[in-house]
C-alpha positions as CSV (number, residue, x, y, z in Angstrom):
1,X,4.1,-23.9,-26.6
2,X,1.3,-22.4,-29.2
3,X,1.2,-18.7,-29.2
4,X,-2.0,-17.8,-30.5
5,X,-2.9,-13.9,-31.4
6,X,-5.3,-12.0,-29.4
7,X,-8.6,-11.0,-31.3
8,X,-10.8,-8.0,-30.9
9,X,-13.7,-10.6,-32.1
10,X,-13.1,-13.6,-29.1
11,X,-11.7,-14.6,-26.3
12,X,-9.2,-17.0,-25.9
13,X,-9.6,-19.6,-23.4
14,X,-6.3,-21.0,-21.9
15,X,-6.0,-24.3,-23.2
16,X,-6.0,-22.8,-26.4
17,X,-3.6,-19.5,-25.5
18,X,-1.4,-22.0,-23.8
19,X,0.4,-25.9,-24.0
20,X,-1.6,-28.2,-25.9
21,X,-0.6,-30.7,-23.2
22,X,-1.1,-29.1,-20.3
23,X,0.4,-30.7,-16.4
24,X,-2.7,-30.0,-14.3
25,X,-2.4,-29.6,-10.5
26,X,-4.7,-32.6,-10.0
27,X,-3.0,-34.8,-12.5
28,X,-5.4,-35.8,-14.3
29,X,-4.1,-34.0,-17.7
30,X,-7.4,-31.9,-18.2
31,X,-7.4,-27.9,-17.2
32,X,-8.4,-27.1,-13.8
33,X,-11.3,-25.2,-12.8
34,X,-10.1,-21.6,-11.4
35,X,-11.5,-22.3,-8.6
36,X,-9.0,-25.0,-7.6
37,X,-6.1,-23.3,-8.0
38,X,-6.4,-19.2,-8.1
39,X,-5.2,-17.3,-5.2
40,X,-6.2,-14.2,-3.8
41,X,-3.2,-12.4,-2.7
42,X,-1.7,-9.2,-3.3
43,X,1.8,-9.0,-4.8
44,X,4.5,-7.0,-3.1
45,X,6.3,-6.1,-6.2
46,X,2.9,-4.9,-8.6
47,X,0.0,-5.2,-6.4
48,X,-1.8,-7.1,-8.2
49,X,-4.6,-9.8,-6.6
50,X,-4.4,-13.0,-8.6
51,X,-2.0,-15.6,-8.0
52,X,-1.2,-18.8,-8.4
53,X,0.3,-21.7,-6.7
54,X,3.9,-22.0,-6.9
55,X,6.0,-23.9,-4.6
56,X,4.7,-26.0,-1.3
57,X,7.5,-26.6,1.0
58,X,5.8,-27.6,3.6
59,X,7.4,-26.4,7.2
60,X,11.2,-25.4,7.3
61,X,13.2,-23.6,10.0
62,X,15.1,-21.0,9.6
63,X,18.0,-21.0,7.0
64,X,19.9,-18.3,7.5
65,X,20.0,-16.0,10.9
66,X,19.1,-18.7,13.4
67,X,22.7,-20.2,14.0
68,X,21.9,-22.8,16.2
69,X,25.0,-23.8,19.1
70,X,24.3,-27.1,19.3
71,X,22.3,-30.3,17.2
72,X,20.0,-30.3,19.7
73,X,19.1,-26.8,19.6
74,X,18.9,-26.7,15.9
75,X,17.0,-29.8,15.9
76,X,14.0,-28.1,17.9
77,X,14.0,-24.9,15.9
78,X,10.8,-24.0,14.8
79,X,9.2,-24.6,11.5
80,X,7.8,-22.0,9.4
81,X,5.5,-22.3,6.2
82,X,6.7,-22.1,2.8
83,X,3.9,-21.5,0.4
84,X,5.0,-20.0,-2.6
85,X,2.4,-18.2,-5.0
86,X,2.9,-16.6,-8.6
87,X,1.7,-13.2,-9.7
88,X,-0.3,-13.8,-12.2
89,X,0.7,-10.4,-13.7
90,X,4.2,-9.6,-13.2
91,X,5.3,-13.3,-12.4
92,X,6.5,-12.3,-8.5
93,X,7.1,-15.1,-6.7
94,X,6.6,-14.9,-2.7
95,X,5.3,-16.7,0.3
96,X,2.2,-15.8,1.3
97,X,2.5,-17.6,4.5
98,X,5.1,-15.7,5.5
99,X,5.1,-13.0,8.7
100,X,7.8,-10.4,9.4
101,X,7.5,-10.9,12.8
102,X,8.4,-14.8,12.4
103,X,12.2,-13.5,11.6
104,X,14.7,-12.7,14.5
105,X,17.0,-10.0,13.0
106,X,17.2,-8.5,15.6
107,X,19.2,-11.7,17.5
108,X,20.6,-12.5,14.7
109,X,21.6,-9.7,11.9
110,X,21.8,-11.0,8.1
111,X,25.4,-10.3,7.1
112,X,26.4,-10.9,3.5
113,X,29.5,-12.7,3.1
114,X,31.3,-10.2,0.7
115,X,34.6,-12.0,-0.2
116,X,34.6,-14.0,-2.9
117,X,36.9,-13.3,-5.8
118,X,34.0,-13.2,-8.4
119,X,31.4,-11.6,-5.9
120,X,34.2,-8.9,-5.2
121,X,34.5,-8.1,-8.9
122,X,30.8,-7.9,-9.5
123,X,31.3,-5.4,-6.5
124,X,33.9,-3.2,-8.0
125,X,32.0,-3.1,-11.3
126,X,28.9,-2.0,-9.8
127,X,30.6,0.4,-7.8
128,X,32.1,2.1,-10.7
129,X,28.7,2.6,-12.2
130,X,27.6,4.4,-9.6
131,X,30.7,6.5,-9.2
132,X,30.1,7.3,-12.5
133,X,26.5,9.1,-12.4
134,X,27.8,10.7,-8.6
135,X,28.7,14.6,-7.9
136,X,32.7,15.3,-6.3
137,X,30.7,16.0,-2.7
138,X,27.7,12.9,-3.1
139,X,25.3,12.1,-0.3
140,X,24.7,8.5,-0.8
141,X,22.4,7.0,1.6
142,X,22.2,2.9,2.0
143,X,18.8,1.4,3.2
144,X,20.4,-2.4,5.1
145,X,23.9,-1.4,4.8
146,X,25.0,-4.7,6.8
147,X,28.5,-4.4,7.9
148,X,28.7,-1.2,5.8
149,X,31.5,-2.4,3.2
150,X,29.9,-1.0,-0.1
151,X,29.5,2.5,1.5
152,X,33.0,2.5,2.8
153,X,34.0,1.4,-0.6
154,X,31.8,4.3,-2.4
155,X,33.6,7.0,0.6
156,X,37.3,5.6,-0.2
157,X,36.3,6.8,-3.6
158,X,35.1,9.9,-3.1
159,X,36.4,11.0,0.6
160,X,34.4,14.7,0.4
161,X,31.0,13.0,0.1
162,X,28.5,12.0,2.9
163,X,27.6,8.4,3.4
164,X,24.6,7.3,5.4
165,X,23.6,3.5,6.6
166,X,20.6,2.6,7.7
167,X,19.7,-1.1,9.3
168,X,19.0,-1.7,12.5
169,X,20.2,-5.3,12.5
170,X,23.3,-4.6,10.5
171,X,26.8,-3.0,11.5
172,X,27.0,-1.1,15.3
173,X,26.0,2.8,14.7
174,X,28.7,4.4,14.2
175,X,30.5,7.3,12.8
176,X,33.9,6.8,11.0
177,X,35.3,9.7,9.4
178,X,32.6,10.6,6.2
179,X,30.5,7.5,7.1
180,X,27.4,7.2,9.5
181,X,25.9,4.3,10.2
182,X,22.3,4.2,11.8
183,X,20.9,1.7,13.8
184,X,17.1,3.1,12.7
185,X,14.9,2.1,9.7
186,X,15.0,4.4,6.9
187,X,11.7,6.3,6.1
188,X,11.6,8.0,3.0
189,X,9.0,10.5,4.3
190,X,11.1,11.8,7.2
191,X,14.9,11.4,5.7
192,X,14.7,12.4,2.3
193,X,14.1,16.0,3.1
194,X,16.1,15.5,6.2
195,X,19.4,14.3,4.3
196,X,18.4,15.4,0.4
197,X,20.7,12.2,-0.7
198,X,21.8,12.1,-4.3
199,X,21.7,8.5,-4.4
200,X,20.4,5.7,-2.2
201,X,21.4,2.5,-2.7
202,X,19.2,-1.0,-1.4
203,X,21.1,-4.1,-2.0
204,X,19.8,-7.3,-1.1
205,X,17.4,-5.6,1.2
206,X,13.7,-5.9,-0.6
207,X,13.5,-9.8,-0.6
208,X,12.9,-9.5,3.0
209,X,10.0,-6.6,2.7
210,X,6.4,-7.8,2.9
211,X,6.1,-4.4,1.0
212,X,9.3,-3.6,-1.1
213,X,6.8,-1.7,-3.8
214,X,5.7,0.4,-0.8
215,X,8.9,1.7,-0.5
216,X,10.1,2.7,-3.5
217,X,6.9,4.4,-4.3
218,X,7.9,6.3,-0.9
219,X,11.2,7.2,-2.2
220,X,9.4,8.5,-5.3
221,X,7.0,10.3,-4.1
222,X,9.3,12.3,-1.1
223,X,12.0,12.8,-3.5
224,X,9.2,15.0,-5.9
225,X,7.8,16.4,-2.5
226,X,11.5,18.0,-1.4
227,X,11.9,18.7,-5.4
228,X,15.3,16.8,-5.4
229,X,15.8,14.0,-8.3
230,X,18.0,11.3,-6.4
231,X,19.6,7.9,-8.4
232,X,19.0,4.9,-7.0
233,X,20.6,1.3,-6.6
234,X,18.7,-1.2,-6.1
235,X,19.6,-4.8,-6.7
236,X,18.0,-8.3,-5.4
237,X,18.6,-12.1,-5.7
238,X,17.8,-13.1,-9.4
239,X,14.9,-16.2,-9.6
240,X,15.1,-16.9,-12.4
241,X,18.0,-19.9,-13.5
242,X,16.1,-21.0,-9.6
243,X,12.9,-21.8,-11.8
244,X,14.4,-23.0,-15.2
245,X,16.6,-25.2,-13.2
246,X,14.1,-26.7,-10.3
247,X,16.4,-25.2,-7.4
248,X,14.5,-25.8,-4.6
249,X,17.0,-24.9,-2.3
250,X,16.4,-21.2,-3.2
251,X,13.3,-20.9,-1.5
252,X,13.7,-20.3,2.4
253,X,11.6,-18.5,4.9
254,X,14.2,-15.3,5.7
255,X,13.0,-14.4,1.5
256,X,10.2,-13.7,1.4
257,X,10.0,-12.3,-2.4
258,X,11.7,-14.5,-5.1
259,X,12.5,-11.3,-7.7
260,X,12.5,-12.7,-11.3
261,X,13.8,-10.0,-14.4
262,X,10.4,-9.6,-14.7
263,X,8.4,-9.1,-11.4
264,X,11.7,-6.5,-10.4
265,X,11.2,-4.6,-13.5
266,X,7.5,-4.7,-13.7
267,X,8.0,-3.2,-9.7
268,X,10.3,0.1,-11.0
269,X,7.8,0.6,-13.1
270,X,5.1,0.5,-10.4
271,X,7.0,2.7,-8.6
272,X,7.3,5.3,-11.2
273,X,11.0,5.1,-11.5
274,X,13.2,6.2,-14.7
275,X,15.2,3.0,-15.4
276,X,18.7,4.2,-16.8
277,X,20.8,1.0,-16.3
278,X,19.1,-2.8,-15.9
279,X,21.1,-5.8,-16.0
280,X,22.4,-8.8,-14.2
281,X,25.5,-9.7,-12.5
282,X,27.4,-13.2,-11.1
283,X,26.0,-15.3,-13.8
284,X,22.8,-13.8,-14.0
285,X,22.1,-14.9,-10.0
286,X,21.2,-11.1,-9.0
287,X,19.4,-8.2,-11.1
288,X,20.3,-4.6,-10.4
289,X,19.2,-1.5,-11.9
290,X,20.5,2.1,-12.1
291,X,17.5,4.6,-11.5
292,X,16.4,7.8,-10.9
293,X,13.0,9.1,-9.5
294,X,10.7,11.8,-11.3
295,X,7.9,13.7,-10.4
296,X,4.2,12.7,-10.6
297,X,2.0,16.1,-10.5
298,X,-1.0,14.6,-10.4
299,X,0.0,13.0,-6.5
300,X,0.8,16.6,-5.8
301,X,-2.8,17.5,-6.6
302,X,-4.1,14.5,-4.8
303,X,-2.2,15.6,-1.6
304,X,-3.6,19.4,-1.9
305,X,-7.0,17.9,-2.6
306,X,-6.4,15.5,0.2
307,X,-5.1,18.3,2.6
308,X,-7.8,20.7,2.0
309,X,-10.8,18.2,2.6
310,X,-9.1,17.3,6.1
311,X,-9.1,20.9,6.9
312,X,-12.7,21.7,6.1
313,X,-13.5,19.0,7.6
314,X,-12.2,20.1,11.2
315,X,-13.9,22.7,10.9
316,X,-17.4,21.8,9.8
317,X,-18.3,19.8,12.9
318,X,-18.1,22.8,14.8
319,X,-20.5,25.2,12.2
320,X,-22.8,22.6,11.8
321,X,-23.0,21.9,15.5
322,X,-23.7,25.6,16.7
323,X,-26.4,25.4,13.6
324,X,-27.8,22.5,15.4
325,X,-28.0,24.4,18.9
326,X,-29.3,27.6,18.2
327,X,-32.2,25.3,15.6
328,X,-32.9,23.5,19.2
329,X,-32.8,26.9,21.5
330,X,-35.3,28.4,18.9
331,X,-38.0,25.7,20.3
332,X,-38.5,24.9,16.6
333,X,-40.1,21.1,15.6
334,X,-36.9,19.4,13.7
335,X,-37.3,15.8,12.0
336,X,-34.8,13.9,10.6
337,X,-35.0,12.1,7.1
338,X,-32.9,9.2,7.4
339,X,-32.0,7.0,10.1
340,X,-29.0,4.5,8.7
341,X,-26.0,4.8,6.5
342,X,-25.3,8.7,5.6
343,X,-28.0,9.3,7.6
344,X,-26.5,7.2,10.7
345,X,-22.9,9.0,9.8
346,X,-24.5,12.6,9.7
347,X,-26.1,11.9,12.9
348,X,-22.5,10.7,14.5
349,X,-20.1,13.3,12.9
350,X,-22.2,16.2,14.3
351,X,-23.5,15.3,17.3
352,X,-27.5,15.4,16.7
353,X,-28.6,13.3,20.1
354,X,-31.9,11.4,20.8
355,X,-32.7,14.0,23.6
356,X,-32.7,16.9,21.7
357,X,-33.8,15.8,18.3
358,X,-35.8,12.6,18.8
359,X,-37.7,12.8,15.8
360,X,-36.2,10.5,12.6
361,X,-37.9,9.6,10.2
362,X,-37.7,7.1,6.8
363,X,-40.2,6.6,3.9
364,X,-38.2,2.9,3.5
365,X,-40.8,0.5,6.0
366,X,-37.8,-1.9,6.6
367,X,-36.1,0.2,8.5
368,X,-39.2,1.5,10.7
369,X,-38.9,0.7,14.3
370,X,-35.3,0.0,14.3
371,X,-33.0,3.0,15.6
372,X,-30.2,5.0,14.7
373,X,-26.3,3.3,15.1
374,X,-24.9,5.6,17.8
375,X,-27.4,8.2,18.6
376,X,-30.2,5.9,19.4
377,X,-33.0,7.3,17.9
378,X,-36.2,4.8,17.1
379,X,-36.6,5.3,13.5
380,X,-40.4,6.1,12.3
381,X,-42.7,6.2,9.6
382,X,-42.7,9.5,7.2
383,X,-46.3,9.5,7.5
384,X,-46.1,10.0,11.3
385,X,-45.6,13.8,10.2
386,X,-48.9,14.1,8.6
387,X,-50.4,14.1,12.1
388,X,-47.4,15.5,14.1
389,X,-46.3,18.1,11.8
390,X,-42.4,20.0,12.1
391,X,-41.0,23.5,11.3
392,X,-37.6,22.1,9.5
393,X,-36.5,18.3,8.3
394,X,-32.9,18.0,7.8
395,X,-31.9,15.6,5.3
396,X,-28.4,14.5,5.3
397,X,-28.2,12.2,2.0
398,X,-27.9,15.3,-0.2
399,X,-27.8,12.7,-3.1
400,X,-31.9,11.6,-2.6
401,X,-32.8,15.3,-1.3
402,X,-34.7,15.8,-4.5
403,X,-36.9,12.4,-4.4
404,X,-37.9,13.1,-0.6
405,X,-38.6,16.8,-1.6
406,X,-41.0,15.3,-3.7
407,X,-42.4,13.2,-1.0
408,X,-42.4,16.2,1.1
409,X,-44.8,17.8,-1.4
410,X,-47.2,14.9,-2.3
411,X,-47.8,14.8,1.6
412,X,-48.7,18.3,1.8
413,X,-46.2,19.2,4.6
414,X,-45.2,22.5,4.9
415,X,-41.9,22.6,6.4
416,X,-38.2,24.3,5.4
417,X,-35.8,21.8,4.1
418,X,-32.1,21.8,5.2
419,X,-29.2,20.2,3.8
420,X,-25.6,19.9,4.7
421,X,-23.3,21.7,1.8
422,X,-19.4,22.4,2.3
423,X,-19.5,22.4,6.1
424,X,-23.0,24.1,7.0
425,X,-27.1,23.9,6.7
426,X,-28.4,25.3,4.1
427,X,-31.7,26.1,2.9
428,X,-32.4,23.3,-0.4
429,X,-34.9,25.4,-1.8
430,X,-32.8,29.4,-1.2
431,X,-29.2,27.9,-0.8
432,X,-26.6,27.7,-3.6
433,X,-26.0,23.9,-4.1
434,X,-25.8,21.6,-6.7
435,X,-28.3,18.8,-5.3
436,X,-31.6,20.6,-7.1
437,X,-30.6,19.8,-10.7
């Protein structure tokens, strides 16, 4: 492969950024169009949109919870589609023919087999990192705990601590002397404040997610919300000696993410995490990493920006309608300017009807003669008020008030001029707003 610089002067096309003998998709040893290949699908472990085809493997059954009694049975299973795309960004790899819903777990849970001399030692070793970075009294928490073997191990350890599985599918719930097993799915917005964990652990857990970033970036966002900092543990098949060595008998339905070193780290990042430890373990066929979350201030803002707005906003509908009423009870002549969009949404959010304010009007001719989504009312000509003057036009796109106060003007009308501004009417020409300027 020829690695060529990037320049500020050009762009680089791909056959030159890439192999100067490329293998097409089409065989015939030129570059494909993007057209024929590219892929709009968004990645579960970056988000990105652009992917690329991967791996068709056509229609399998199920590989590993179907457990069929008989060769009949298993014979008829269904098949699912395996169509395997590649981030273009983080190099994810994941079927994007794949539904949740497809997947039994709940007939038949996805137990790890756990005792295998060298899978037990990877186990011990991991489990010693963690011990490490844990408090005397820990509250670990373990999102899938399965048949609930590594937090047992972790509470043998550290008997004064508080271990919590959650996994529907996996081991009956349960409470054995420190340890608590849950037969619910974890949700990082409810149990995080609920159990303020110093660690929670997700082993072999988000290959089955359709949205694995989702949750971490829960995690990391509830953990700054309570104010607690909590380690995490989060390990995943490895892809990656699956693509250097052609292992096509990696790729089954019940996965529906193929984590590479890359897609899994590019993912912690996504998710805002502090990476402490990152590493691989049984020959480089998982990747695990040792984290912690932090705080993102600005998400804070967003949700006291997000919070505030919502609360006006219950409340406007209400001052703006009793506005409306007592302009209808006054027997004034109200026109609207602006039938569709804004307009159309104004109209909705607060109620103006067709029976008591009939009048709309629009200086756009395409829209004359249609009528108002919703409220109903036939949309007329601005220059219909030249002969059927009004008291008061109400014009709810703030953001052209100043061009149809013009128009206003040039047709002589003489009218006030209302405008919605944080949650009432107010006068455009008298009323403090920014929509003058």
């Amino acid at each position: 492969m020829r690695i060529v610089e990037h320049s500020m002067n050009g762009a680089v096309s791909a056959p030159e950024a890439l192999s100067e003998n490329p293998v097409s998709i089409n065989g015939s040893g030129a570059w494909p169009a993007p057209h024929s290949f590219l892929r709009n699908e968004r990645c579960p472990a970056c988000g990105n949109n652009l992917a690329a085809p991967f791996y068709d493997g056509g229609r399998k059954p199920l590989a590993m919870i179907a457990w069929p009694a008989s060769r009949a049975e298993a014979q008829a299973m269904p098949r699912l589609e395996l169509e395997y795309v590649r981030c273009l960004d983080c190099e994810h790899i994941y079927n994007a023919a794949f539904t949740y819903d497809a997947v039994p777990y709940v007939a038949k849970p996805n137990l790890m087999f756990n005792s295998g001399a060298n899978w037990t030692g990877f186990l011990h070793t991991l489990r010693k990192q963690v011990l490490a970075v844990l408090p005397e009294n820990p509250t670990v928490v373990e999102i899938g705990h399965g048949d609930g073997h590594f937090l047992a191990g972790l509470a043998e350890a550290r008997p004064r601590g508080r271990y919590v599985g959650f996994d529907p599918h996996g081991a009956r719930q349960t409470t054995a002397g420190s340890v608590f097993l849950r037969a619910h799915l974890f949700d990082p917005a409810v149990h995080i404040s609920e159990l303020k964990p110093d660690l929670i652990v997700s082993r072999h857990v988000l290959e089955h997610l359709t949205n694995p970033l989702g949750l971490l970036q829960g995690i990391n966002f509830a953990a700054g919300w309570t104010g607690k900092e909590i380690r995490l543990l989060l390990e995943v098949p490895c892809a990656d000696r699956a693509v250097e060595c052609r292992r096509l008998g990696d790729f089954y339905y019940e996965h529906f993410s193929q984590f590479t070193t890359h897609s899994f780290r590019a993912m912690l990042r996504r998710a805002n995490l502090v990476i402490e430890d990152f590493g691989h373990g049984y020959n480089r066929e998982v990747v695990f990493a040792l984290l912690r979350t932090q705080l993102k201030p600005e998400q804070m803002i967003t949700v006291q920006s997000a919070l505030e707005f919502g609360a006006d906003a219950r409340k406007a509908p209400e001052r703006i309608q009793s506005q409306l009423t007592a302009l209808y009870r006054s027997g004034q002549k109200v026109a609207i300017w602006g039938g569709v969009g804004k307009c159309a949404a104004f109209l909705n959010t607060y109620g103006v009807d067709a029976d008591r304010f009939p009048v709309v009007v629009d200086s756009d001719a395409g829209k004359v003669g249609t009528h108002v989504p919703g409220t109903g009312q036939m949309i007329q000509s601005c220059a219909v008020l030249a002969d059927n003057p009004v008291d008061l036009i109400i014009i709810p796109a703030q953001w052209r008030a100043k061009d149809i106060v013009r128009e206003i003007s040039e047709m002589g009308l003489q009218c006030t001029v209302m405008i919605e501004h944080e949650g009432v009417l107010v006068d455009y020409f008298a009323g403090a707003h920014p929509y003058r300027d």
